[in-house]
N, C-alpha and C positions, 0 to 999 in steps of 0.2 A: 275836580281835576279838569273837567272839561271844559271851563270856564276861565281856567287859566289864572286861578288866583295863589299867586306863588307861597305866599306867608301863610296863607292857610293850610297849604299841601306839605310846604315845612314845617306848619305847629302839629299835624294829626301825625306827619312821619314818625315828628319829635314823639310825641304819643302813644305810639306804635312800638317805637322801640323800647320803649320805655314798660310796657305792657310785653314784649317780648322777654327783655330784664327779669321780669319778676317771676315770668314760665321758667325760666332756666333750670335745671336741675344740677346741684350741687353735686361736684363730682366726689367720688370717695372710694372704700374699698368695697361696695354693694353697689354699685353706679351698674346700671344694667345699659350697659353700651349701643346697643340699635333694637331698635322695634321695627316691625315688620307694619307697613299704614293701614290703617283700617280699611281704605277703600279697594284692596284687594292690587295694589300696585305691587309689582317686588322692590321698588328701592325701598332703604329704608333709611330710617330718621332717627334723632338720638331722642329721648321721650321727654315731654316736658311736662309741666307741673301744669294741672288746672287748677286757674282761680276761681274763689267764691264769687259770689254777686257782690259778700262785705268785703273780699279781699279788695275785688277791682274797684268798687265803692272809693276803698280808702287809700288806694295808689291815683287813683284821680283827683281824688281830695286835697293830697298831698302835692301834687301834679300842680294844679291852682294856688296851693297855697304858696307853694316853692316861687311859682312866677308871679305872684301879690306881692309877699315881701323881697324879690331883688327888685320886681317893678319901684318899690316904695323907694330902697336903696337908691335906687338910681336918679330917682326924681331930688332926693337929697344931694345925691352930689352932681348935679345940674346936670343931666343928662336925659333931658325929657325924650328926645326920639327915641333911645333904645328902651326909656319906661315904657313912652307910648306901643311902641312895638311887643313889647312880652302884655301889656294890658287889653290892647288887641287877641293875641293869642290865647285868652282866660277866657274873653269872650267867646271864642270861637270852639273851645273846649266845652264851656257851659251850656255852648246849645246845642252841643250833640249830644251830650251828658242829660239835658232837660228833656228831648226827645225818646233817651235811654229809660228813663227812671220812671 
């Protein structure tokens, strides 16, 4: 972020929210409405789902994959700057992911 590289701070956003998504807890008639935070604050928070290592494994996976084949779509129907741009982004994914793993 410091460095100011805008496509990458929108692909990890992307990323983030995306990883936010998947915490989400499904609301229902057991939905335990606010948690009290661990670190001894009083607000509180609505609780979310922690992911595996294979859950986030495989929402990143998918994350790649998802941006591989519109990348390819797009390259088919002549739109190489917005391919190049999500191909970009897989790269940028993969080396934080490579650093991760």
């Amino acid at each position: 972020m410091r460095e100011r590289r805008a496509s990458e701070i929108s692909c990890l956003r992307s990323l983030i929210a995306a990883i936010d998504n998947a915490q989400a807890v499904p609301l229902g008639a057991l939905h335990q409405r606010y948690v009290v935070r661990q670190f001894g604050d009083d607000a509180v928070e609505v609780p979310r789902m922690l992911l595996s290592d294979a859950e986030l494994d495989g929402l990143i996976d998918r994350e790649i994959s998802d941006r591989t084949a519109v990348a390819r779509e797009l390259r088919e129907l002549g739109q190489a700057e917005r391919a190049a741009r999500l191909t970009e982004e897989v790269a940028v994914i993969e080396r934080y992911v490579s650093a991760r793993r």
